[in-house]
C-alpha positions in Angstrom: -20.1 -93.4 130.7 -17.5 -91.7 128.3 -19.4 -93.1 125.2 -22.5 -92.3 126.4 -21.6 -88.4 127.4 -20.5 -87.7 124.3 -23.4 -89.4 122.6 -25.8 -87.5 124.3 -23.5 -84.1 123.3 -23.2 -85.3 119.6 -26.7 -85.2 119.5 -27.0 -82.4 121.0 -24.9 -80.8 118.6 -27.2 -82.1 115.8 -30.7 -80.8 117.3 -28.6 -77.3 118.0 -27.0 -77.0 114.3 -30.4 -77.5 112.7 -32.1 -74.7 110.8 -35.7 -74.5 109.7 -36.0 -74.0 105.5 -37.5 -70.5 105.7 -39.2 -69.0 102.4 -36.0 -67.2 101.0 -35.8 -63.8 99.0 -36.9 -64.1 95.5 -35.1 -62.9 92.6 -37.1 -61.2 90.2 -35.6 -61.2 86.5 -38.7 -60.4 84.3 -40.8 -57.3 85.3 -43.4 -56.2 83.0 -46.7 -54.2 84.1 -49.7 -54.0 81.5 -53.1 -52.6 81.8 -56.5 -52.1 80.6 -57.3 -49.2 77.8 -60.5 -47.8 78.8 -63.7 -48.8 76.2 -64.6 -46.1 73.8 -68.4 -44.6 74.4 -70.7 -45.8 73.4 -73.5 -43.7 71.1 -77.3 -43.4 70.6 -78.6 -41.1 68.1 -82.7 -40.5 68.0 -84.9 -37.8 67.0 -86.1 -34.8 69.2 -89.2 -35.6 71.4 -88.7 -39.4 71.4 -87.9 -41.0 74.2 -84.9 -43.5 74.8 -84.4 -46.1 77.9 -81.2 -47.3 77.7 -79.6 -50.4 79.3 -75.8 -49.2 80.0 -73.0 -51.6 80.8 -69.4 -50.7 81.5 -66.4 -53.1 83.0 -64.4 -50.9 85.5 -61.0 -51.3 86.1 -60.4 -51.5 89.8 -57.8 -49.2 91.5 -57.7 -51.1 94.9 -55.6 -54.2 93.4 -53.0 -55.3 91.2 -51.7 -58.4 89.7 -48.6 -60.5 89.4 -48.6 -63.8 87.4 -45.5 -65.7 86.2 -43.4 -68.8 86.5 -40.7 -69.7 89.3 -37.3 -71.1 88.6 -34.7 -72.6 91.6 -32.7 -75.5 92.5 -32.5 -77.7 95.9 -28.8 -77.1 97.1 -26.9 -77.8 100.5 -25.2 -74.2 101.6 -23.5 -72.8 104.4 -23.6 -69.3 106.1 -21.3 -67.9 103.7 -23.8 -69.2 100.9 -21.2 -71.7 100.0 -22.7 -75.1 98.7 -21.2 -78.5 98.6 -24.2 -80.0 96.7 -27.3 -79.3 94.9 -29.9 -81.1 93.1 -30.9 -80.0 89.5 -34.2 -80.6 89.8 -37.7 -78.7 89.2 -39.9 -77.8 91.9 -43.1 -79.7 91.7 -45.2 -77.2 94.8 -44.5 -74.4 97.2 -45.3 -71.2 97.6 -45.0 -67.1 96.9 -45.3 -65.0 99.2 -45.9 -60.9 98.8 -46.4 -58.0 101.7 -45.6 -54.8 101.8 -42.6 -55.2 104.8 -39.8 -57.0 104.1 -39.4 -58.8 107.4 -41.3 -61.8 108.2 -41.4 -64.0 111.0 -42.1 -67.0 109.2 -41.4 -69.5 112.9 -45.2 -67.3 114.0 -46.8 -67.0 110.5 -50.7 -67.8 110.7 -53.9 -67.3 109.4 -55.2 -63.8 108.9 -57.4 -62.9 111.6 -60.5 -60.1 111.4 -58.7 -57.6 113.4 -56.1 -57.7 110.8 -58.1 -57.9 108.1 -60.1 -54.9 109.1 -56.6 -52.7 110.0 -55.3 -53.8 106.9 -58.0 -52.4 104.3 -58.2 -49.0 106.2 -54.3 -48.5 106.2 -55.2 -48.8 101.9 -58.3 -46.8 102.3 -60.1 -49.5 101.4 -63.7 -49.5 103.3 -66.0 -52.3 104.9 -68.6 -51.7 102.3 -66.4 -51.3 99.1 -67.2 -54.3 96.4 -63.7 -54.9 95.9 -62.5 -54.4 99.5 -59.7 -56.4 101.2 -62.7 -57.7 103.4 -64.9 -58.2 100.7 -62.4 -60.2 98.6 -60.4 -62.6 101.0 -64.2 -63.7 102.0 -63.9 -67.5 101.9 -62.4 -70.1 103.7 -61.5 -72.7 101.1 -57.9 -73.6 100.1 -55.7 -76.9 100.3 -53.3 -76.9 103.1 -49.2 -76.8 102.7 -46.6 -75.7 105.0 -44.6 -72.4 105.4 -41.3 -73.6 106.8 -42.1 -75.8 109.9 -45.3 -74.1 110.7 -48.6 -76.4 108.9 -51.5 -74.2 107.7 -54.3 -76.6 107.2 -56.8 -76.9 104.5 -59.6 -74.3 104.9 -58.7 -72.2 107.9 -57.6 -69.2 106.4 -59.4 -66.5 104.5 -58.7 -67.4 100.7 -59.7 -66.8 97.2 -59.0 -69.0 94.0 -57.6 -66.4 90.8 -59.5 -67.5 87.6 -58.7 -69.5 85.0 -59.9 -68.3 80.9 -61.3 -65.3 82.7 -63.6 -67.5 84.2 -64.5 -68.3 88.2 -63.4 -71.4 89.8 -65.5 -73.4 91.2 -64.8 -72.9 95.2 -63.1 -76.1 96.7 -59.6 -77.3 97.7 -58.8 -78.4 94.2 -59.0 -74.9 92.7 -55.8 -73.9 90.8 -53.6 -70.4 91.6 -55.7 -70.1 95.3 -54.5 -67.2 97.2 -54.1 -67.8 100.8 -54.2 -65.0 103.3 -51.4 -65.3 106.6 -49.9 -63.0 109.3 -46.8 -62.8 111.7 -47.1 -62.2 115.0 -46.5 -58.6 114.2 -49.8 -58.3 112.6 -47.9 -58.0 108.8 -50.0 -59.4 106.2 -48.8 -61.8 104.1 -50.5 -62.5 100.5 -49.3 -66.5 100.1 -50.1 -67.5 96.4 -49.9 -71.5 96.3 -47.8 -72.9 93.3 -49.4 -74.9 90.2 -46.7 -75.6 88.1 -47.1 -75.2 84.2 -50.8 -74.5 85.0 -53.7 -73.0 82.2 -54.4 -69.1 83.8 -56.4 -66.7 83.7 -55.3 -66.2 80.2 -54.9 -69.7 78.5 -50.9 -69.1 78.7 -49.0 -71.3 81.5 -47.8 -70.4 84.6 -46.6 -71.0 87.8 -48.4 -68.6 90.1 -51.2 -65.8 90.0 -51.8 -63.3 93.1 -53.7 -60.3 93.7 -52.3 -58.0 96.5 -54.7 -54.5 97.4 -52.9 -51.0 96.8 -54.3 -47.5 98.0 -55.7 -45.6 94.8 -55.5 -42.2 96.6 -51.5 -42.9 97.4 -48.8 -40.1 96.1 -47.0 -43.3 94.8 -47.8 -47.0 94.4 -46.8 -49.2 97.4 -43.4 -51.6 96.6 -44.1 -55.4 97.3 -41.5 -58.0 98.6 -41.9 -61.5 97.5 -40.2 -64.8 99.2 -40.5 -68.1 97.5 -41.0 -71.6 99.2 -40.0 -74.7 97.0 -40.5 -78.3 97.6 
């Protein structure tokens, strides 16, 4: 009866001790921000009287995103609460995640798809409208990613709103096997996360290799750019 009592505490004491493998706080080390110049005008010169139709083409840049591409770095180690560790593993990450949102508190144990309501509350807090091109619902408008895990909690494949970033400038073609897809999630609290999915040492939209590419919305008429927090999954 003894053996048995303090069988059933031992494993007690294993089910209570265990800790689910959260996204931790990512270290950023490299932080360089580029963009566009705008294109010099264009000209037409013709003579007084005549009469010109012109076919006018222009790329705007958008003020209602911004990016962040680059490559993750980490190690597998065993660690206790006073970040001590007694092992780790030297080894690469071959998949996980990044996540971004504007709050830096997540509850990652409730963390699921983005829901409408959401979606909608988020785009007006950026002044972002329903009928804008480039609009937060106009953008996360599909429903096509691979699934993967966040901590314990499984998102599966295709349930979430979800957009793939492009490779050589050019679209993906829209399935599960899309590289850099961008996966849109929530807490319970209703905070948006943007949840880029990792492909290591991958072509981007540039040619160059890297790990990750996200797109997260910002409000073009804010006094001051919005500050992003970012958490990274390994596995």
């Amino acid at each position: 009866m003894r053996r048995i009592l303090l069988a059933i505490l031992f494993a007690w004491f294993i089910m209570a001790s265990h800790v689910a493998a959260d996204p931790v706080g990512a270290g950023i080390t490299s932080n360089v921000t580029e963009t566009v110049d705008p294109a010099e005008a264009g000209s037409s010169t013709t003579a007084g009287g005549s009469f010109t139709t012109l076919v006018l083409n222009a790329t705007t840049q958008t003020p209602n995103w911004k990016a962040y591409v680059g490559n993750v770095t980490g190690t597998f180690a065993l660690r206790d609460a006073d970040n001590e560790t007694i092992y780790d593993w030297n080894k690469a990450a071959s998949s996980g995640e990044v996540f971004a949102s504007r709050v830096n508190a997540i509850n990652w144990s409730l963390i699921k798809c983005a829901n409408g309501t959401t979606i909608t509350a988020e785009h007006n807090a950026l002044n972002h409208t329903i009928t804008q091109v480039d609009g937060v619902n106009n953008t996360f408008n599909d429903t096509v990613h691979r699934g993967f895990w966040v901590g314990t909690v499984e998102i599966a494949n295709s349930t979430c709103p979800a957009i793939a970033t492009y490779v050589n400038s050019q679209a993906q073609t829209r399935d599960e096997n899309a590289d850099f897809q961008e996966v849109m999630l929530q807490d319970n609290t209703a905070t948006i996360v943007y949840t880029g999915l990792l492909d290591m040492d991958t072509a981007g939209y540039d040619n160059r290799l890297f790990d990750f590419q996200i797109i997260v919305p910002e409000d073009q008429y804010a006094s001051s750019p919005h500050t992003y927090y970012f958490w990274l999954e390994l596995s």
